[in-house]
C-alpha positions as CSV (number, residue, x, y, z in Angstrom):
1,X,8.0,23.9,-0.5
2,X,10.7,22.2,1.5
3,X,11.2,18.7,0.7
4,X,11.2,15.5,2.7
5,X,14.8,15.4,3.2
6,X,15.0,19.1,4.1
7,X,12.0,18.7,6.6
8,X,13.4,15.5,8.1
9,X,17.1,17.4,8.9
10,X,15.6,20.3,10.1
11,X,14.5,17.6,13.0
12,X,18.0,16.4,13.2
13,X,19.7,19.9,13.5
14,X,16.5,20.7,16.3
15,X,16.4,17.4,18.1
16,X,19.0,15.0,17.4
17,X,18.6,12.6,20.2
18,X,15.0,12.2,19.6
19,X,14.1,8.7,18.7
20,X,13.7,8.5,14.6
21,X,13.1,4.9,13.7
22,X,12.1,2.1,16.5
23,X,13.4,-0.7,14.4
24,X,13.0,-4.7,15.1
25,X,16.5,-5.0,15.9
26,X,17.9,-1.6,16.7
27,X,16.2,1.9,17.6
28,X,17.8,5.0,15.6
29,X,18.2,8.6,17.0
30,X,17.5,11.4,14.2
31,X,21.6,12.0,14.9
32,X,22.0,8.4,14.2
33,X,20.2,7.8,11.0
34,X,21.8,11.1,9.7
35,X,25.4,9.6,10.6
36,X,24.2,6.4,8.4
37,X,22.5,8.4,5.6
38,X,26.3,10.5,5.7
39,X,27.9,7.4,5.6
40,X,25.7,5.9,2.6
41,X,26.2,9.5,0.7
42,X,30.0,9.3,1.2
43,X,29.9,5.6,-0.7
44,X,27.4,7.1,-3.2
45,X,29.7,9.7,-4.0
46,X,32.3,7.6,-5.1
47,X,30.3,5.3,-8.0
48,X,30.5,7.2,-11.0
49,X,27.8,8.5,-13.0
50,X,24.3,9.3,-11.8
51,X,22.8,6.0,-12.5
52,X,20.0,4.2,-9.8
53,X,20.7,2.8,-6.7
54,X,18.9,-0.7,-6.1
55,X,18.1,-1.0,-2.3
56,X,17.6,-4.9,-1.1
57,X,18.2,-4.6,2.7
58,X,15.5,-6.5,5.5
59,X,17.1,-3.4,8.1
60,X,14.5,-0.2,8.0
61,X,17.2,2.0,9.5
62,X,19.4,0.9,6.5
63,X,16.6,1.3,3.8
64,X,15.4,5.2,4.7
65,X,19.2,6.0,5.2
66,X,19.6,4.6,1.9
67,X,16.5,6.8,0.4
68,X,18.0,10.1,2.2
69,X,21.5,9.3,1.1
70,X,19.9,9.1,-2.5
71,X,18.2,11.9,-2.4
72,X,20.9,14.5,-1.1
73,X,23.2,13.1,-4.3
74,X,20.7,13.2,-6.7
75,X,20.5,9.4,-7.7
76,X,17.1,7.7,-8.4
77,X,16.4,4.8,-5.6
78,X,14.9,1.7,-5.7
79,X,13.9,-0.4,-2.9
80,X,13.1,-4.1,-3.6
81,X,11.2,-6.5,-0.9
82,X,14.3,-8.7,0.6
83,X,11.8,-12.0,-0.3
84,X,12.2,-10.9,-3.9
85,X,12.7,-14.4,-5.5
86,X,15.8,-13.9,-7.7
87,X,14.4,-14.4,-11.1
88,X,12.4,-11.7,-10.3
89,X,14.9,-9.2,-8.9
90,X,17.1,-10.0,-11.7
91,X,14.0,-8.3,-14.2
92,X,14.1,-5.7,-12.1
93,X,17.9,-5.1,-12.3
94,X,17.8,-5.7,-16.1
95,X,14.9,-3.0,-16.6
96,X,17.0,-0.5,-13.5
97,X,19.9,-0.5,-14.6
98,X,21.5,0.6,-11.5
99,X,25.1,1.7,-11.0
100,X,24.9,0.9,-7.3
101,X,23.1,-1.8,-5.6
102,X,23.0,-1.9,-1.9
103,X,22.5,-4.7,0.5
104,X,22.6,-6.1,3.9
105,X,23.3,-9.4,5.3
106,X,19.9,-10.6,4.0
107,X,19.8,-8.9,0.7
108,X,23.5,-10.2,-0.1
109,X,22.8,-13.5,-1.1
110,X,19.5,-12.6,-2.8
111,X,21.3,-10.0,-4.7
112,X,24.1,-13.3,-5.5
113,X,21.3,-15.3,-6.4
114,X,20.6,-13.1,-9.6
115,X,23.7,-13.6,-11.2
116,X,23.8,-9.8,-12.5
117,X,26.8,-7.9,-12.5
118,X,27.8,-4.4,-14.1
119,X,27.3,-2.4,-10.7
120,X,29.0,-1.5,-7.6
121,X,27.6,-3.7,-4.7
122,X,27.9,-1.8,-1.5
123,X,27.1,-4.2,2.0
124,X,25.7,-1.6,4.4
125,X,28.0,-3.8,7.2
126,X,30.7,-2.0,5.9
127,X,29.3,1.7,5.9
128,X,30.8,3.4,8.5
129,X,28.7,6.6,9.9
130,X,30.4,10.2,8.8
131,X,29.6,13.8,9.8
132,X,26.5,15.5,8.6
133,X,26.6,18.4,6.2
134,X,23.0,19.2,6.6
135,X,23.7,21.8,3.4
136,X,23.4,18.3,1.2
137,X,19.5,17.6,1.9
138,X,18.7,21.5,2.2
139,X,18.3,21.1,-1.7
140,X,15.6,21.5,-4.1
141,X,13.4,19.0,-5.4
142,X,13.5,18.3,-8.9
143,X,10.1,17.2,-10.7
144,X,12.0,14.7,-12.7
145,X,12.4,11.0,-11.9
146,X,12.5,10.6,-8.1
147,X,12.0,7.0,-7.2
148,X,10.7,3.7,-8.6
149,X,8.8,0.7,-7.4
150,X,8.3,-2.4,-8.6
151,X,4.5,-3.7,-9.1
152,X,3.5,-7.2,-10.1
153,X,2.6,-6.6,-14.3
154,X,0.1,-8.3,-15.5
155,X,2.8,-10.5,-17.5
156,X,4.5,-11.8,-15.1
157,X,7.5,-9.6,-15.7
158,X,7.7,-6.7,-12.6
159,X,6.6,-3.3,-13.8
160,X,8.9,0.2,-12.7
161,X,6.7,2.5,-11.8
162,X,8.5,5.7,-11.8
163,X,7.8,8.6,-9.2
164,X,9.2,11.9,-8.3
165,X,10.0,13.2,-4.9
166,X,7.8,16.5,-5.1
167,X,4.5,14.2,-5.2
168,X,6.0,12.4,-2.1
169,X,6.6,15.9,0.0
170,X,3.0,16.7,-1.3
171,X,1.1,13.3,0.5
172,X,3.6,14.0,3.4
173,X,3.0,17.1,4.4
174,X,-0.9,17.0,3.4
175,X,-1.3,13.8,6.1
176,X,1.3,15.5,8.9
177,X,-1.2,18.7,8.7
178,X,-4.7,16.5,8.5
179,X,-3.5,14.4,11.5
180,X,-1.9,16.8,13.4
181,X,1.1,15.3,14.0
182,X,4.4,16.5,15.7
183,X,7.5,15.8,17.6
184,X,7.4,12.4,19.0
185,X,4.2,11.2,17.4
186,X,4.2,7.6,16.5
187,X,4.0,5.8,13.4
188,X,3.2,2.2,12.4
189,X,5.2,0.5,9.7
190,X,3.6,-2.5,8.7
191,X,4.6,-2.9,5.1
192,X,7.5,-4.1,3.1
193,X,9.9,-1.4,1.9
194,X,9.2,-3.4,-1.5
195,X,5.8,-1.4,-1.3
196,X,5.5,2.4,-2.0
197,X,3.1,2.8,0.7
198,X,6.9,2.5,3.0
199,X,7.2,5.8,2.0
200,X,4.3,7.0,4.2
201,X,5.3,5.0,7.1
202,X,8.7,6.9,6.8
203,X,8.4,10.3,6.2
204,X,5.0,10.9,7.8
205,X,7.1,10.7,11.0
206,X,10.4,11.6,10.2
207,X,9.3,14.6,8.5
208,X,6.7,16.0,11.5
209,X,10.0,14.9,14.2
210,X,8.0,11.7,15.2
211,X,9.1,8.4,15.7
212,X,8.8,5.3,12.8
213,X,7.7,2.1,15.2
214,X,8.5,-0.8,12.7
215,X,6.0,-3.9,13.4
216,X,7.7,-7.4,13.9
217,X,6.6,-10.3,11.9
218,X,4.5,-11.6,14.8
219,X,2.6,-8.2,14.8
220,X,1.2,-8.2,11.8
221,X,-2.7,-8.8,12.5
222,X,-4.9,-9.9,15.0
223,X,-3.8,-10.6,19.1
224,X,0.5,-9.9,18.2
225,X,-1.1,-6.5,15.9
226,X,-3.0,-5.3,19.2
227,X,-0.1,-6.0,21.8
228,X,2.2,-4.4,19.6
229,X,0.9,-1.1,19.0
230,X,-0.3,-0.9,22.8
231,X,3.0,-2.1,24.2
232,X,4.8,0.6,21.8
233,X,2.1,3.5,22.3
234,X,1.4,3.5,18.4
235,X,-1.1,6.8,17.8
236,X,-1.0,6.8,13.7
237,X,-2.0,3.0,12.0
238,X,-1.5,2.7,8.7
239,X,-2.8,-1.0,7.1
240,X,-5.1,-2.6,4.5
241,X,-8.5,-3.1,5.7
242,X,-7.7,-7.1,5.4
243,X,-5.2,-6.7,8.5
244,X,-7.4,-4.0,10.2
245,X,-10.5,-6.8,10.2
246,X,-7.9,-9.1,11.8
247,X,-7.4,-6.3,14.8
248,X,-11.0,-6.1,15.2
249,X,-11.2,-9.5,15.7
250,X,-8.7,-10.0,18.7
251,X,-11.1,-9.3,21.4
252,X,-10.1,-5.9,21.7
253,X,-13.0,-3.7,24.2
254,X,-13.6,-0.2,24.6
255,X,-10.1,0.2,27.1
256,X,-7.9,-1.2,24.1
257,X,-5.3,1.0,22.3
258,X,-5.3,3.7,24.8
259,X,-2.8,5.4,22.6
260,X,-4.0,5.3,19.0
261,X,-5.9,8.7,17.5
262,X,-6.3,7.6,13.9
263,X,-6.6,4.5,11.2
264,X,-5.8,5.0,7.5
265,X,-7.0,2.2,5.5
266,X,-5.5,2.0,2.0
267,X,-5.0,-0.7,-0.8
268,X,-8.0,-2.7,-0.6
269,X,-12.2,-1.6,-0.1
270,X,-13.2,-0.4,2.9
271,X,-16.9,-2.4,4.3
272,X,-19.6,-0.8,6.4
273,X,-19.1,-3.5,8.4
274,X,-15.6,-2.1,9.3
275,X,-16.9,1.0,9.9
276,X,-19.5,-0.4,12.4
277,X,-17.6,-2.7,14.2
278,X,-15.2,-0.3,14.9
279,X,-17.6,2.8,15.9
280,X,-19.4,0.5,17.9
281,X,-16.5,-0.1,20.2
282,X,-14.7,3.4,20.2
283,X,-17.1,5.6,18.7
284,X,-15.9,8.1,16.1
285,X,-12.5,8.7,19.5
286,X,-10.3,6.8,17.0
287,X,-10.6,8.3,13.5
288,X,-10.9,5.9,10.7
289,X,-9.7,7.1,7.4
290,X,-10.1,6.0,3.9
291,X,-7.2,6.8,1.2
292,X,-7.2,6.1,-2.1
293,X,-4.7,6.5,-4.9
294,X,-2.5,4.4,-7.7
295,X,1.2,3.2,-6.8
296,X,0.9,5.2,-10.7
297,X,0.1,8.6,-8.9
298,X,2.3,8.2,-6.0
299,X,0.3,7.2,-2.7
300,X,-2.8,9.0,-1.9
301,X,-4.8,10.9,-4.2
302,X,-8.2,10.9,-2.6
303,X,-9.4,10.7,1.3
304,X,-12.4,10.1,3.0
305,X,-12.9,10.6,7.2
306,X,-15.9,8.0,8.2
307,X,-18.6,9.2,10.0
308,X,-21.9,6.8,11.5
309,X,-23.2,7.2,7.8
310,X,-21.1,4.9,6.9
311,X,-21.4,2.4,8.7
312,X,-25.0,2.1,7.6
313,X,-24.1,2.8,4.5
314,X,-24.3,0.3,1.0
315,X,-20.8,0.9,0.4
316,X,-17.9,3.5,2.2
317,X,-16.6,5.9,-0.5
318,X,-13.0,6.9,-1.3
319,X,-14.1,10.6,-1.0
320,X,-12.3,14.2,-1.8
321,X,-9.1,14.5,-3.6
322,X,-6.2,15.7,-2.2
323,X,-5.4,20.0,-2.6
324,X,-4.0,20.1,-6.2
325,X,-5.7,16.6,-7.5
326,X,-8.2,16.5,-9.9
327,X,-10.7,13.7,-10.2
328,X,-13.1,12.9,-13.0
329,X,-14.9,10.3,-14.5
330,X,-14.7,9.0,-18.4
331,X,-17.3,8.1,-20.2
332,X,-16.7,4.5,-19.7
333,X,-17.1,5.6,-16.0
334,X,-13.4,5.1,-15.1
335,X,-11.7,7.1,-12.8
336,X,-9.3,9.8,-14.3
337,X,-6.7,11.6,-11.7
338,X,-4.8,14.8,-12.9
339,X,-2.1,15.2,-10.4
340,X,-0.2,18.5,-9.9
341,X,3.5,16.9,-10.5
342,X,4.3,15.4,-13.9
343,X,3.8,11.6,-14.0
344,X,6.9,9.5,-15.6
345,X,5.6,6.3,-16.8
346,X,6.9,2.9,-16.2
347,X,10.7,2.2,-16.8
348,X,11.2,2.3,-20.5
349,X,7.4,2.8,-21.5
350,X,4.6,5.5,-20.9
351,X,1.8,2.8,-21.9
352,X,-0.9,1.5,-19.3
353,X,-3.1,4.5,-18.5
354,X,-1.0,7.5,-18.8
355,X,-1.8,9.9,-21.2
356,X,1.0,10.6,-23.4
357,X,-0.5,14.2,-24.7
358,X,-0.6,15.6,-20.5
359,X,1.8,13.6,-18.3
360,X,-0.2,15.0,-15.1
361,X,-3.1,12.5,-15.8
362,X,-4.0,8.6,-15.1
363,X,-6.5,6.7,-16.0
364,X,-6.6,4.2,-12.7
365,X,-8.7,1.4,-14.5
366,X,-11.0,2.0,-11.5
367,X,-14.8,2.0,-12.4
368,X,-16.6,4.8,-10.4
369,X,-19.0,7.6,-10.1
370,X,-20.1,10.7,-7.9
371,X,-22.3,10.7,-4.8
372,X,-25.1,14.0,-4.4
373,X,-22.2,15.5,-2.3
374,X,-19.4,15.3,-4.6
375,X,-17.8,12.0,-3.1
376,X,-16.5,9.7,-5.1
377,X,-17.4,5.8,-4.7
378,X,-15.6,3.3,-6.5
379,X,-17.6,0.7,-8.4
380,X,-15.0,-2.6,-8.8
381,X,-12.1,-2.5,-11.4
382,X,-12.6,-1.8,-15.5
383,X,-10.5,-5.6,-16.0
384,X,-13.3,-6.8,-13.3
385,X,-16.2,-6.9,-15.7
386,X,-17.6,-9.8,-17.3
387,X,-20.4,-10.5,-19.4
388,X,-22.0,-14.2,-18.2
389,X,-24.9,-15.3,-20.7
390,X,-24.8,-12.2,-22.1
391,X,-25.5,-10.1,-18.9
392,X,-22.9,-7.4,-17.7
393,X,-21.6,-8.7,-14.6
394,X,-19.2,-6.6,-11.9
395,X,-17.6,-9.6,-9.8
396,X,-16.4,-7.1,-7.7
397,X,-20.4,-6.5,-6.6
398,X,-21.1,-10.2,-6.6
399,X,-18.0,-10.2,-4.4
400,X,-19.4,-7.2,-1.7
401,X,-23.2,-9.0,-1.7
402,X,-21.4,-12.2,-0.8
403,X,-19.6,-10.3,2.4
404,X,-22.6,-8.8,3.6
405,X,-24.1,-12.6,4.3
406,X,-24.2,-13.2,8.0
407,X,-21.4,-15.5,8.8
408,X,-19.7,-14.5,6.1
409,X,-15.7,-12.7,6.8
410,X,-14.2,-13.0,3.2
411,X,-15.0,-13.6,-0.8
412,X,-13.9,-13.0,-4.1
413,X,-15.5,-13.9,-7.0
414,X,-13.8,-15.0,-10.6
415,X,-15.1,-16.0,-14.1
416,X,-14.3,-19.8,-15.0
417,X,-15.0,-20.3,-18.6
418,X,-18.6,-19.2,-18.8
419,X,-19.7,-19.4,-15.2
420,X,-18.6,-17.4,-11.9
421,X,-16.9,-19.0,-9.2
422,X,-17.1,-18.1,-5.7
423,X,-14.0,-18.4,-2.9
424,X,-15.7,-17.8,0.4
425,X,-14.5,-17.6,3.6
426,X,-17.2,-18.1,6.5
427,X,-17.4,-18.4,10.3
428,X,-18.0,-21.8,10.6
429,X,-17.4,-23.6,7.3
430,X,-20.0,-23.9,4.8
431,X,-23.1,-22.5,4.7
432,X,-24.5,-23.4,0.8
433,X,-28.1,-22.7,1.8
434,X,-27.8,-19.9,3.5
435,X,-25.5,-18.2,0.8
436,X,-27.7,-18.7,-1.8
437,X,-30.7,-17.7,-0.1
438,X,-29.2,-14.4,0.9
439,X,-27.8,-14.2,-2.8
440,X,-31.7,-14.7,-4.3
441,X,-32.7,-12.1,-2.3
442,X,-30.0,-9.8,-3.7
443,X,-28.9,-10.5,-6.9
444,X,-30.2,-11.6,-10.7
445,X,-30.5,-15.6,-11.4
446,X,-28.1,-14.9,-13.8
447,X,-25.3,-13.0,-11.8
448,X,-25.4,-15.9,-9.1
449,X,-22.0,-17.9,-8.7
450,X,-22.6,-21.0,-10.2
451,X,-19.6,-23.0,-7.9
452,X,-18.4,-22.1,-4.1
453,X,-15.0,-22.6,-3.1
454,X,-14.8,-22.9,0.8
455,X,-11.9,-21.6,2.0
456,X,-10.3,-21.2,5.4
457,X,-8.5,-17.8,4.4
458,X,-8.1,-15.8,1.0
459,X,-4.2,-16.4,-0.3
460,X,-3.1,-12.8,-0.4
461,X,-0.2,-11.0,-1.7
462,X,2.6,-9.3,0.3
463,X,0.8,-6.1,0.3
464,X,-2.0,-8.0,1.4
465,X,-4.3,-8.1,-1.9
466,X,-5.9,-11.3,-3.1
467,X,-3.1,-13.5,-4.9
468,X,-5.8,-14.5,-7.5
469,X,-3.2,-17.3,-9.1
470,X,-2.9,-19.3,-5.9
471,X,-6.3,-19.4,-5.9
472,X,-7.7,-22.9,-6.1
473,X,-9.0,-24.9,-9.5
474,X,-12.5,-24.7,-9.0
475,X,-14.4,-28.2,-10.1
476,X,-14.8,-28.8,-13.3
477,X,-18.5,-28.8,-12.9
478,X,-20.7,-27.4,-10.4
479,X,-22.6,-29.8,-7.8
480,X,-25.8,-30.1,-8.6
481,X,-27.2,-28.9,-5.3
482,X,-25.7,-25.3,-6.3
483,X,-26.6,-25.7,-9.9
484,X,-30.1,-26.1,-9.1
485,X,-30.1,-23.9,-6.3
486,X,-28.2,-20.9,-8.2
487,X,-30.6,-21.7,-11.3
């Protein structure tokens, strides 16, 4: 199979002038990005030895040349989030170990900040473009260490998670041929390049000869979201479900996104409600899309096309894996994946749930099981469960009861010593009674949240999950009005 570097110049040889990347500040021609990915192989070239290159630039264009640029010299890359605090990025270049790192005016005094030395800094200002010997991406794809990102830990020291480019040409081309897409298709880029799901956003279009449409800061949810992809004729969306909900709710009518064929949702559980609000505007005319799968495992592993079911539905499952995936369940119920690339572990480590006996499976930490037709439907995370008065408690299905309460748009639930907390986010403010009345009618006295915690919005991470330790101290004791109620 050709890889993504291969696929993406054969666009450049075929159609060099079409658009590539629709950037904030700059829009890139296929020809264009190829002269910078040239010009980023030409400085790679010259640093000796093979070791990573560290990418911290805010400039997409600069990022993916970057990434090609890696890949047609055979270097590992590593892009970093340009908001990296410097404490942090300065873990991550201890545990990298890179001999290049490359920057642009806003990754330069980030990178500064660190203090770290014992690489060559290139400043992408001072790249200059260079011919294109296509014969340098026209190369094979080795199944050994391709990439790494950076996840959070559960430490508080950044995690390497490293991947290989084969698994990336595998969720590439499998999503170009389920979607259909082509020459001058376009692709939303929502997320960070400090996020491995920027890897979709890139080579889902540059690999099919579409166009990469990179959202502004001001476009990321709600009204600016829906202006955005109508004013740039986005067809493909790729986002968490948090900023799709935000979409909905921007007064959008059956006319809206004239453009836009298909949503993939990823990184967070998908509702019915999502499913219904949407179908109920556009009807099953703009697909929605579930995908499922471990930074771990490289992107997608599993997929799921809603249908009217779901909408009706208790829950909206992650559903088939991928050609060449293998799911099953352990007897603890957790999800296992057996992918068909060899897996590499973290940076320095293989611990966390790969098995060190067959480096093609993962243990997720993802509780699950299997629907009568074959589906798979996750159940709330292994670390999630909590025993409260001796009773087995899954706070991720206290969590999903609490967002099916009318009024109710957000919640996450937490254990605080030996009670459950609730952090709810509703339509108008509080609604105690109502809550709890709904929660009776659903749930165990004993599975009840003892506090509520009214917020006006869940803090959330920059990949948009909930950023549990900026989560407010819940009172030391519950009001008595909930006690009793809850009790």
């Amino acid at each position: 199979m050709t890889g993504v570097a291969g696929r993406w110049m054969r666009h450049v040889q075929a159609h060099p002038g079409d658009v590539a990347i629709h950037g904030r500040s700059r829009v890139a021609t296929y020809h264009d990005l190829a002269t910078r990915a040239s010009g980023h192989l030409a400085e790679l070239d010259a640093v000796p030895g093979g070791d990573p290159v560290l990418i911290v630039c805010a400039d997409p264009v600069e990022t993916v040349a970057v990434m090609l640029a890696a890949m047609a010299c055979g270097r590992v890359f590593a892009p970093v989030d340009v908001r990296t605090p410097p404490a942090r990025l300065a873990m991550a270049i201890d545990d990298l170990r890179p001999g290049a790192v490359v920057v642009d005016r806003s990754g330069s005094p980030v990178l500064a900040a660190t203090g770290r030395e014992g690489f060559r800094t290139l400043d992408a200002r001072d790249v200059r473009d260079h011919a294109v010997d296509p014969a340098r991406w026209h190369r094979g794809e080795p199944d050994g260490p391709g990439y790494v990102y950076f996840t959070s830990g559960t430490t508080g020291r950044p995690k390497g998670v490293v991947g290989s480019l084969p698994a990336i040409t595998h969720f590439v081309t499998w999503e170009i041929d389920l979607l259909d897409a082509g020459r001058g298709t376009r692709v939303s880029s929502l997320t960070s390049a400090g996020f491995d799901a920027f890897l979709r956003d890139a080579f889902v279009p540059l690999c099919s000869g579409g166009t990469m449409v990179v959202a502004p800061h001001s476009a990321r949810g709600g009204q600016g979201l829906a202006r955005w992809l109508e004013s740039n004729r986005v067809q493909i969306l790729h986002c968490v479900p948090t900023v799709f909900r935000t979409l909905r709710a921007a007064g959008l009518t059956s006319g809206s996104l004239p453009e836009l064929r298909a949503v993939l949702l990823a990184g967070e559980p998908v509702r019915p409600s999502d499913v219904r609000s949407w179908q109920e505007l556009f009807g099953t005319e703009k697909e929605l899309i579930n995908l499922y799968g471990p930074t771990e495992t490289t992107m997608t592993k599993l997929f799921h096309r809603m249908t009217a079911a779901d909408a009706s539905a208790d829950s909206v499952p992650v559903g088939r894996p991928l050609p060449g995936v293998a799911v099953r369940l352990l007897e603890s119920g957790e999800v296992e994946l057996r992918t068909p690339f060899p897996l590499h572990g973290y940076l320095g480590e293989r611990q966390g749930g790969f098995d060190p006996s067959d480096p093609h499976r993962f243990r997720t930490g993802d509780l699950g099981r299997f629907r009568p037709d074959g589906s798979l439907e996750l159940l709330g995370r292994r670390d999630r469960q909590v025993k409260v008065n001796g009773v087995r408690v899954e706070l991720d299905d206290v969590a999903n009861v609490l967002m099916r309460c009318p009024g109710v748009h957000d919640a996450h639930v937490v254990l605080t010593g030996e009670k459950l907390c609730a952090y709810v986010v509703a339509e108008d403010g509080r609604h105690e009674q109502r809550v709890l009345r709904h929660l009776r009618e659903q749930l165990p006295p004993g599975v009840i949240p003892a506090v509520f915690v009214w917020l006006d919005e869940l803090p959330r991470t920059l990949s948009g999950k909930v950023d549990r330790p900026r989560l407010p101290q819940p009172p030391d004791k519950p009001r008595g009005r909930e006690r009793a109620d809850a009790f």
